[in-house]
KEDODREN-722120 format. One record per residue (C-alpha): residue in one letter; residue number from 0; x, y, z. Coordinates in nm, 2 decimals. Last residue first. Layout:
BEGIN
<A; NUM; <X; Y; Z>>;
...
END
This chain:
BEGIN
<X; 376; <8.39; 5.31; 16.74>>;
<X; 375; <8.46; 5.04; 16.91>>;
<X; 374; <8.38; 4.81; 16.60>>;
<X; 373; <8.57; 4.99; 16.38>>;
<X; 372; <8.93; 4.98; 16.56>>;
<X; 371; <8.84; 4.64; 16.69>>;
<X; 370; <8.86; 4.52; 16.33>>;
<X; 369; <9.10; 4.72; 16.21>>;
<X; 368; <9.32; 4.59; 16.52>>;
<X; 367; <9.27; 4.22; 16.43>>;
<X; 366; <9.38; 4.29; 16.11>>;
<X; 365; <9.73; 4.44; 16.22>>;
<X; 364; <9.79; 4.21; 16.50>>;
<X; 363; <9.73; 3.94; 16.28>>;
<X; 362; <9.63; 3.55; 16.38>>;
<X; 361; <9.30; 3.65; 16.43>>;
<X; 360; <9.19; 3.83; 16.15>>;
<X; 359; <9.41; 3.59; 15.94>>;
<X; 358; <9.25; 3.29; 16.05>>;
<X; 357; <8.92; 3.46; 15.96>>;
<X; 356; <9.01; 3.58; 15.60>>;
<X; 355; <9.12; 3.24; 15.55>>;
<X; 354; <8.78; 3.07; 15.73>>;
<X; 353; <8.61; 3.27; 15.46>>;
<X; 352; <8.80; 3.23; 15.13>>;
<X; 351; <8.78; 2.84; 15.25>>;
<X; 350; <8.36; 2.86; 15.24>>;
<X; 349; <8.42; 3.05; 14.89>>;
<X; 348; <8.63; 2.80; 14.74>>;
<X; 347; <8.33; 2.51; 14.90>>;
<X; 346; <8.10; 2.70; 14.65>>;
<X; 345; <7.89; 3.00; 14.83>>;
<X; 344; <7.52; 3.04; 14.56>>;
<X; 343; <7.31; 3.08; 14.89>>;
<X; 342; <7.54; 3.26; 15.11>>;
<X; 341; <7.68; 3.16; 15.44>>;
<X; 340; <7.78; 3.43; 15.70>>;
<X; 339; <8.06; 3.52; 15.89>>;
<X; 338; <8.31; 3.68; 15.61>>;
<X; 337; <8.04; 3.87; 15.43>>;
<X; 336; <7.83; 4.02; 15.76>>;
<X; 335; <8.14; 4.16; 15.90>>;
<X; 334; <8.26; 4.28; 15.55>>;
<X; 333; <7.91; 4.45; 15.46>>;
<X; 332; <7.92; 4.60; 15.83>>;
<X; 331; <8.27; 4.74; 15.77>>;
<X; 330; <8.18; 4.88; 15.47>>;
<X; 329; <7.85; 5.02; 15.60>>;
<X; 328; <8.01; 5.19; 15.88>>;
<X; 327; <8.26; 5.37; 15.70>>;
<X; 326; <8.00; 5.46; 15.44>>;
<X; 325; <7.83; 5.68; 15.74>>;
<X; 324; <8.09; 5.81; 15.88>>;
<X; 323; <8.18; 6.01; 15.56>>;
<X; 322; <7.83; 6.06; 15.52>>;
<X; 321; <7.77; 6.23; 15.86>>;
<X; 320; <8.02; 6.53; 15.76>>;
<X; 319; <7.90; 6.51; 15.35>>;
<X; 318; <7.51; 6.58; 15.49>>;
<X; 317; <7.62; 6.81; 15.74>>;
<X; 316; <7.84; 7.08; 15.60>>;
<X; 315; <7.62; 7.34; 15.54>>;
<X; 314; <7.49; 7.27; 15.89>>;
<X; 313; <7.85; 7.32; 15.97>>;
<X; 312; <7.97; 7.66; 15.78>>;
<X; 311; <7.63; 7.84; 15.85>>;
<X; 310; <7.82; 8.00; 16.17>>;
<X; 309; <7.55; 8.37; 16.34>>;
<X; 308; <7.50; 8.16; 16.65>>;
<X; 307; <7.16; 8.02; 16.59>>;
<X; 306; <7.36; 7.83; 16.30>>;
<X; 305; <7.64; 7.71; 16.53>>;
<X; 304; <7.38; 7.56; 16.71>>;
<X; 303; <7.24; 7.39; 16.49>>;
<X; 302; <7.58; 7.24; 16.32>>;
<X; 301; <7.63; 7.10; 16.69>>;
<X; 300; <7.32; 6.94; 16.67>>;
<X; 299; <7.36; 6.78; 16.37>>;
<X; 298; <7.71; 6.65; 16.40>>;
<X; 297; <7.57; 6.48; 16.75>>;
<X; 296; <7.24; 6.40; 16.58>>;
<X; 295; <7.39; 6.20; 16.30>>;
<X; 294; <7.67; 6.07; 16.55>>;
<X; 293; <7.40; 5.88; 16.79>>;
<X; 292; <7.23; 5.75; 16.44>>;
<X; 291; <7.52; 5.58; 16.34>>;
<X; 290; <7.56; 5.42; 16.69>>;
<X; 289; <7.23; 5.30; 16.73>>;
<X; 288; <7.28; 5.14; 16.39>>;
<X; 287; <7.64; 5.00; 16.41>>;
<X; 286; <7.66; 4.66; 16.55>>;
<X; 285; <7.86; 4.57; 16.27>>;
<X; 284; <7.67; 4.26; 16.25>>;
<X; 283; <7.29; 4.40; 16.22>>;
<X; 282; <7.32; 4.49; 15.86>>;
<X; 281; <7.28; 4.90; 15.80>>;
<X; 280; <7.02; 5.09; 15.73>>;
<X; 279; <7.07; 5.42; 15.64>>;
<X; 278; <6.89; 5.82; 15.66>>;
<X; 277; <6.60; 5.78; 15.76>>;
<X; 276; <6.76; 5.47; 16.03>>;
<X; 275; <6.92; 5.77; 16.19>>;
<X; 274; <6.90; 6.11; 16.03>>;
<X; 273; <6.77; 6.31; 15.74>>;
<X; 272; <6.75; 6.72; 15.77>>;
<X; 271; <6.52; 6.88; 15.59>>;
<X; 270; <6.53; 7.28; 15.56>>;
<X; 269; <6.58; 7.27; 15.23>>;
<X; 268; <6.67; 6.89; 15.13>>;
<X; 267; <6.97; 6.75; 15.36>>;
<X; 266; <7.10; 6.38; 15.43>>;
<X; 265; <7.26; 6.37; 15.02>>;
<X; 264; <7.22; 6.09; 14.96>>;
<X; 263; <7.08; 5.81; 15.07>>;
<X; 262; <7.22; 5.53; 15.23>>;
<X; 261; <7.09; 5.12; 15.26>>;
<X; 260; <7.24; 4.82; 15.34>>;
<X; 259; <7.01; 4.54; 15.38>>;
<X; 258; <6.92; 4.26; 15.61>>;
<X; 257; <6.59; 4.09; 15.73>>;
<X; 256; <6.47; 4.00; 16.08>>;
<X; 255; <6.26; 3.67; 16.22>>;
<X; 254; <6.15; 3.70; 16.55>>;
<X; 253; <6.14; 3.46; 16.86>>;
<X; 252; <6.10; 3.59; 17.19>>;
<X; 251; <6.00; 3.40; 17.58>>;
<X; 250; <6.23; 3.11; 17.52>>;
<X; 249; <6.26; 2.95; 17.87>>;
<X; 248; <6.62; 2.84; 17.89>>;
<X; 247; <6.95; 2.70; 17.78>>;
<X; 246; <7.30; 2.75; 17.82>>;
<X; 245; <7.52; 2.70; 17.54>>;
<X; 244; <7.86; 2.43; 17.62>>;
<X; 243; <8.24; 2.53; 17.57>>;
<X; 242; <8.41; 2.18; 17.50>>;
<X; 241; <8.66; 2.31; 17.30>>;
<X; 240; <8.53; 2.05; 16.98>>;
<X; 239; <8.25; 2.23; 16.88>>;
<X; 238; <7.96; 2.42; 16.99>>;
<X; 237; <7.81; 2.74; 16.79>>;
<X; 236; <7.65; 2.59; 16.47>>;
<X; 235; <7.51; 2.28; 16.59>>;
<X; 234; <7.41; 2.40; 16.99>>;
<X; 233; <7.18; 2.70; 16.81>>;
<X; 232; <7.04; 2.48; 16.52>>;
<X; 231; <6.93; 2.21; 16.78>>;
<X; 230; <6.79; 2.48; 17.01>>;
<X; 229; <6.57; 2.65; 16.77>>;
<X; 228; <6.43; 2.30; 16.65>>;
<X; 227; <6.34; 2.22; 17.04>>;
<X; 226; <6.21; 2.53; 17.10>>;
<X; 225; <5.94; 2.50; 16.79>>;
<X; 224; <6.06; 2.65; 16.49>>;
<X; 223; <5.84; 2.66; 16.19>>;
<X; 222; <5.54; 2.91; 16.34>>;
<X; 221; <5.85; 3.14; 16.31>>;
<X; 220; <5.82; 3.20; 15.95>>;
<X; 219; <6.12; 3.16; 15.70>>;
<X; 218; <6.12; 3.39; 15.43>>;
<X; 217; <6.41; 3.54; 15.57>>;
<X; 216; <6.60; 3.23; 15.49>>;
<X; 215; <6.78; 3.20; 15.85>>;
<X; 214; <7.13; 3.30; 16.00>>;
<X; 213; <7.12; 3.25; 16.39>>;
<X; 212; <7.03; 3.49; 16.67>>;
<X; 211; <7.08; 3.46; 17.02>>;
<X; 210; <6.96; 3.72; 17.31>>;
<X; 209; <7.01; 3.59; 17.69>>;
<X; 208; <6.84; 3.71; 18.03>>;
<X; 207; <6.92; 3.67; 18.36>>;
<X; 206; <7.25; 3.80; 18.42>>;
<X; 205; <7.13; 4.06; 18.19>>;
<X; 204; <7.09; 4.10; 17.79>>;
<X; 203; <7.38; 3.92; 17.70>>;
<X; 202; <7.47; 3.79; 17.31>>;
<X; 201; <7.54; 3.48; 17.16>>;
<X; 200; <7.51; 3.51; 16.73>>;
<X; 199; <7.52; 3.26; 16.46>>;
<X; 198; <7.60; 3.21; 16.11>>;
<X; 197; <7.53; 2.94; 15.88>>;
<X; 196; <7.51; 2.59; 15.85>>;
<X; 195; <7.91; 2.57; 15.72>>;
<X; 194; <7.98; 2.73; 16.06>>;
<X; 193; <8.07; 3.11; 16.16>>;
<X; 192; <8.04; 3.23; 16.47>>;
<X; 191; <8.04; 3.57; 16.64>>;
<X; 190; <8.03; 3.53; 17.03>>;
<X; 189; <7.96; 3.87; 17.25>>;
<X; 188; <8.13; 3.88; 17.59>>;
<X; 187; <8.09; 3.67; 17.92>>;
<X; 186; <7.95; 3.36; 17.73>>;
<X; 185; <7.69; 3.17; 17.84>>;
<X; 184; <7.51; 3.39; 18.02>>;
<X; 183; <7.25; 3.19; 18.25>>;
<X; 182; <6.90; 3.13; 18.09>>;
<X; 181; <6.58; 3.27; 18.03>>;
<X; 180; <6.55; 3.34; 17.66>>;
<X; 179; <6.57; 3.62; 17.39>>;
<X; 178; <6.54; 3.50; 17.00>>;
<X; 177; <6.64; 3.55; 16.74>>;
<X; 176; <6.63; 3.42; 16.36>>;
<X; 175; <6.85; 3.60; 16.14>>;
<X; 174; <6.78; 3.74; 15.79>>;
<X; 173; <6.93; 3.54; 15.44>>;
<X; 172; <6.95; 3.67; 15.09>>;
<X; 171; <7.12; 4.02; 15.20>>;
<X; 170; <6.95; 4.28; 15.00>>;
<X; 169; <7.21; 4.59; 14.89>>;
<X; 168; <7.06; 4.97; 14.81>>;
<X; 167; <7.15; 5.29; 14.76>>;
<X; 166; <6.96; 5.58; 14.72>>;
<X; 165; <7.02; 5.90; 14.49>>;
<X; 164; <6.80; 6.17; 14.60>>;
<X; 163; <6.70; 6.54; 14.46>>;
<X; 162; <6.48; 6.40; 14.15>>;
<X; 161; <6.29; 6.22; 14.40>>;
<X; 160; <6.16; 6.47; 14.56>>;
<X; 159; <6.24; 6.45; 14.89>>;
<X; 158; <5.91; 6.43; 15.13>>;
<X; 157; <5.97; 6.03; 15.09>>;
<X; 156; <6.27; 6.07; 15.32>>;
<X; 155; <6.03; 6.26; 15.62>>;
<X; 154; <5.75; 6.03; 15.62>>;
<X; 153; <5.86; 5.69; 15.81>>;
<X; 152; <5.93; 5.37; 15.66>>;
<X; 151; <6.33; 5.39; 15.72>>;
<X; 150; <6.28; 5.56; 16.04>>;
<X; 149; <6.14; 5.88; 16.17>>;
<X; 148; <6.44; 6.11; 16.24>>;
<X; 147; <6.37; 6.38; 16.00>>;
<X; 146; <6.45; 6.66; 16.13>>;
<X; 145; <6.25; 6.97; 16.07>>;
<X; 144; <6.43; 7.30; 16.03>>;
<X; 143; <6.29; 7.65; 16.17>>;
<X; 142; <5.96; 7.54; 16.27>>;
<X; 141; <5.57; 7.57; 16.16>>;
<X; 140; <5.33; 7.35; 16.36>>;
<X; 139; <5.01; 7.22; 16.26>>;
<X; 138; <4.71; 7.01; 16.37>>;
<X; 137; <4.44; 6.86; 16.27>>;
<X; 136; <4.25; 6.73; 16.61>>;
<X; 135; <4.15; 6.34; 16.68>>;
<X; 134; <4.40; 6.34; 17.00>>;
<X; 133; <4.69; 6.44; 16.71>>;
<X; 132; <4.67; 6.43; 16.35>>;
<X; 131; <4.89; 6.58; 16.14>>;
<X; 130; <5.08; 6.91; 16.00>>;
<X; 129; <5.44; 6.98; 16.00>>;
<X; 128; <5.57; 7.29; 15.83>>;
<X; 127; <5.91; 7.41; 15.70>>;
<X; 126; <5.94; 7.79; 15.55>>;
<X; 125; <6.08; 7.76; 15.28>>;
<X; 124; <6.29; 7.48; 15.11>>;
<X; 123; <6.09; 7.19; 15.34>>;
<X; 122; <5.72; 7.40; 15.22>>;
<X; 121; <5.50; 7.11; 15.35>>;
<X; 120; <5.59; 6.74; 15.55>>;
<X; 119; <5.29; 6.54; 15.68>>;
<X; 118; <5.16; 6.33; 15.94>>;
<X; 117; <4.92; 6.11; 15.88>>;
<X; 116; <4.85; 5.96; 16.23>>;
<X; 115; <5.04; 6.11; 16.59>>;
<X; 114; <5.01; 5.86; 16.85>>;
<X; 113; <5.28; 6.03; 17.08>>;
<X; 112; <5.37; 6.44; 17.10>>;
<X; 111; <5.69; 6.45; 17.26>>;
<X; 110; <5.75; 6.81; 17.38>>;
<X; 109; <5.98; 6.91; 17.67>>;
<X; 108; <5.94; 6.99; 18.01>>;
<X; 107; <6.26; 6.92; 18.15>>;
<X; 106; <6.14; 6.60; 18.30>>;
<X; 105; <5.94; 6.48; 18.00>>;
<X; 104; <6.31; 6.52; 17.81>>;
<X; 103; <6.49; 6.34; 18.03>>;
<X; 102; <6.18; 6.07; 18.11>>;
<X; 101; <6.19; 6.03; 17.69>>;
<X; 100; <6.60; 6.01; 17.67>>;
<X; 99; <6.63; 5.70; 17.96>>;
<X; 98; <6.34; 5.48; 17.83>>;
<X; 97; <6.46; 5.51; 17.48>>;
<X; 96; <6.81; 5.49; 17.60>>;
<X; 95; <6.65; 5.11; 17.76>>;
<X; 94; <6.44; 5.05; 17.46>>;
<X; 93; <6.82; 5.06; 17.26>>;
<X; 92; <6.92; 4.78; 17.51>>;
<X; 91; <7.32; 4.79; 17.70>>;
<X; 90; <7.65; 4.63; 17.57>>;
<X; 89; <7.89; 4.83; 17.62>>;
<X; 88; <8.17; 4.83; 17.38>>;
<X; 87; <8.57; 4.94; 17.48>>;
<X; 86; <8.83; 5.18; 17.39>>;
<X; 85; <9.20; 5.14; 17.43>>;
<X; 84; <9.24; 5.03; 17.05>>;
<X; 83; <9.42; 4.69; 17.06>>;
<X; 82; <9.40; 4.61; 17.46>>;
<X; 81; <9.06; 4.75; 17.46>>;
<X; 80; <8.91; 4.55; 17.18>>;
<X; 79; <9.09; 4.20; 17.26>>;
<X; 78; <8.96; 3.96; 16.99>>;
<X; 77; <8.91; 3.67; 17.11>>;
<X; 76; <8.93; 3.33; 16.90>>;
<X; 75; <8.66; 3.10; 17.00>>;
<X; 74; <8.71; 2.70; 16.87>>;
<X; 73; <8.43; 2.47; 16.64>>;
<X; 72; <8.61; 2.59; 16.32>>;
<X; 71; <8.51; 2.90; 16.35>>;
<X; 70; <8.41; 3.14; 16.67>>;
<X; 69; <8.49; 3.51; 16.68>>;
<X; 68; <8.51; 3.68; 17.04>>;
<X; 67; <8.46; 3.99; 17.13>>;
<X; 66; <8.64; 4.20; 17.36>>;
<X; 65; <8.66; 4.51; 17.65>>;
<X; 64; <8.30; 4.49; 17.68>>;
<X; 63; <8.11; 4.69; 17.95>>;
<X; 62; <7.77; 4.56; 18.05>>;
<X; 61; <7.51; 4.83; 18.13>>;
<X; 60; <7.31; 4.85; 18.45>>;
<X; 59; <7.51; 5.16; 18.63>>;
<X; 58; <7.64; 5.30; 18.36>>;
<X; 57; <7.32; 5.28; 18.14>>;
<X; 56; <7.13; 5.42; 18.43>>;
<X; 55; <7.38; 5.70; 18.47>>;
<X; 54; <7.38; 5.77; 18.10>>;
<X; 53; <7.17; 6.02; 18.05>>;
<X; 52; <7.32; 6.35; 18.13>>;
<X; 51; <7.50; 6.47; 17.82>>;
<X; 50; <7.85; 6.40; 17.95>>;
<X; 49; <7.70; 6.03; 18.00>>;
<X; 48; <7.47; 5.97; 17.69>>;
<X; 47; <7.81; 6.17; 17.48>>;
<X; 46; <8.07; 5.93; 17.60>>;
<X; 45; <7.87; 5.58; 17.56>>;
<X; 44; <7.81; 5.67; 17.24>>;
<X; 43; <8.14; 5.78; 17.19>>;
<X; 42; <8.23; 5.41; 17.30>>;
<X; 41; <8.04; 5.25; 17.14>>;
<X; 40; <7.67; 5.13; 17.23>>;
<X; 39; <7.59; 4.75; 17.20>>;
<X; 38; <7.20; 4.78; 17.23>>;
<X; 37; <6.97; 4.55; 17.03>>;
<X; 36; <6.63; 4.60; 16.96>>;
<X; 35; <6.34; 4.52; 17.22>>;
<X; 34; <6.04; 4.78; 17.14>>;
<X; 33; <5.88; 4.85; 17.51>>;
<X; 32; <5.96; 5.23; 17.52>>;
<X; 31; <5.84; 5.29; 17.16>>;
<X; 30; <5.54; 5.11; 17.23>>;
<X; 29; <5.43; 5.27; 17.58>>;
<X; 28; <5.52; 5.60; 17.50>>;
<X; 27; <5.27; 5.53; 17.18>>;
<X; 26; <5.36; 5.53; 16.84>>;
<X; 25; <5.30; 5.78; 16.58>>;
<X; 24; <5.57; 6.02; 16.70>>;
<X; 23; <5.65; 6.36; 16.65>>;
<X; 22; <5.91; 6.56; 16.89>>;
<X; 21; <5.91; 6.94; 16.93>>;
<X; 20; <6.18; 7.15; 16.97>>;
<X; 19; <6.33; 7.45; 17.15>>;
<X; 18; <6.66; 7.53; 17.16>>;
<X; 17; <6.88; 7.66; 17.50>>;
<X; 16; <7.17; 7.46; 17.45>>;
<X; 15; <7.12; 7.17; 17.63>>;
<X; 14; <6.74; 7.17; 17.48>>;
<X; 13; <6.93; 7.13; 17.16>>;
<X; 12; <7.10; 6.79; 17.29>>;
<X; 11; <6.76; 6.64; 17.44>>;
<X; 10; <6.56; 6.71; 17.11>>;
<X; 9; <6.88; 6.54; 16.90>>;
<X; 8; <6.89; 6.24; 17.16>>;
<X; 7; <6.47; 6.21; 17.10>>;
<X; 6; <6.47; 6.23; 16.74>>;
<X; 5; <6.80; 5.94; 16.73>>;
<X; 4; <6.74; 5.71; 16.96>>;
<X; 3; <6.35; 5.67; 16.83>>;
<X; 2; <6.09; 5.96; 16.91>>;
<X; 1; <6.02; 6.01; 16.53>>;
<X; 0; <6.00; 6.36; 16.33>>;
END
């Protein structure tokens, strides 16, 4: 269910093995493949697109990062991600695997059914079946498993009785504003900053093309920043006293996103399987979505196989296997998110608590490296 990162990488890794599958999706090719979301890809992310057969497009166009740099006090501090872990980030758009994992699968004659309506999940601790709307016929298909990799408002969670999941849940009182623009990199790696306005993000698309973000009320519209606004905020929060200066350009994006953290438990019901944005959300400043849902479907697809081979013992395993992972992520993207960004009841202690924790991330070879550690992967 769902032909995002995470249905489609699952679909390509089975059909590696000799397993059949069929992909559900109610958007378009043309949708899915156009949706701009962010794209820095760790290194096992990076590992398994490439041994799997996908990557040469993202090796060949991607941007590898061996740092990042946080930004406080009106200076950058780098933090030197390969020289700490040996591992590095690359930094390359999730519509771009999209693009890469549908003309795989096309190409080996695989099944991606688009602009399916009102889907629906029957019989998950049975025999599993899927039926929906397709080219204005009712149709069904009865599988094995069914994977739910449909996203946090798709169909396959809310098939769970409710009795058999716990969810948890965290709101974030602010969302970012981004934007993607015309302009000249500013930076030659990512740029985390935290002011007393709020947080703010510098990011590289292509030599050509720039994403930014800053920290905004999320109930903010975008009819309420014109360019020049946008750029004011941008230039206030991220330049200081170094001298280092924000390109601009043509804003051709603007967007207003929200936060949360979100898991359920467990990631299996019957023949259910949960995966990907399904199964968590997490904040955008870990940079750990894409990545989360990449090791769902890699633990999943291994357990799959082992099943057709005669080994329960994984798929068995699944849901407390990709949980582990899972609430490693969301602690480090609830500490990313809490040391660079302002809250609405912060005091000036808690502003100070802040730039402490920073100085101390880069000051310490020790705190530096847990950072890097979980940001590479």
């Amino acid at each position: 269910m769902g032909a995002g990162p995470a249905g489609l990488l699952l679909s390509h890794l089975l059909h590696l093995e000799g397993l059949a599958s069929v992909v559900i999706e109610s958007r378009t090719r043309e949708e899915i493949e156009a949706t701009i979301r962010a794209g820095v890809l760790e290194q096992g992310t990076v590992d398994l697109l490439a041994d799997s057969g996908v990557g040469e497009r993202m090796q060949r166009e991607g941007f590898r990062h061996e740092g990042i740099y946080l930004r406080f006090r009106g200076a950058s501090h780098r933090i030197a991600l390969t020289q700490l872990t040996g591992r590095a980030i690359t930094v390359y758009a999730q519509h771009e695997v999209i693009k890469d994992l549908v003309a795989a699968r096309l190409a080996a004659g695989g099944q991606i059914l688009f602009g399916v309506k009102d889907a629906a999940l029957y019989d998950l601790d049975s025999s599993p079946k899927v039926r929906f709307r397709h080219e204005g016929k009712i149709k069904e298909i009865e599988a094995d498993f069914v994977a739910g990799c449909d996203g946090f408002h798709g169909v396959s969670r809310p098939s769970i009785p409710s009795r058999h999941r716990q969810e948890f849940t965290r709101t974030y009182p602010f969302g970012w504003f981004g934007i993607l623009v015309e302009a000249p990199p500013s930076t030659e790696e990512l740029v985390y900053a935290h002011h007393e306005r709020g947080f703010a993000l510098v990011s590289t698309r292509s030599p050509q093309i720039q994403r930014l973000y800053f920290q905004c009320d999320p109930e903010d519209r975008v009819k309420n920043w014109p360019d020049a606004r946008v750029w004011e905020e941008l230039h206030m929060r991220l330049e200081g006293s170094d001298g280092w200066k924000l390109a601009e350009g043509r804003v051709f994006q603007k967007g207003i996103i929200a936060m949360r953290s979100f898991v359920v438990e467990p990631l299996r019901y019957g023949r259910l399987f949960l995966a990907g944005d399904a199964a968590h959300i997490v904040p955008p400043t870990g940079a750990k979505g894409l990545n989360l849902a990449v090791n769902d479907v890699r633990v999943l697809s291994q357990a799959l196989v082992a099943h057709y081979r005669g080994d329960e013992a994984l798929l068995s395993a699944y849901s407390a296997t990709a949980l582990k992972r899972v609430w490693r992520a969301e602690h480090f993207s609830w500490w990313m998110t809490s040391m660079l960004h302002r809250f609405h009841d912060d005091t000036p202690f808690q502003h100070r608590i802040q730039l402490a924790e920073l100085d101390y991330v880069v000051s310490s070879k020790a705190k530096a490296l847990t950072l890097a550690e979980n940001y590479v992967g």
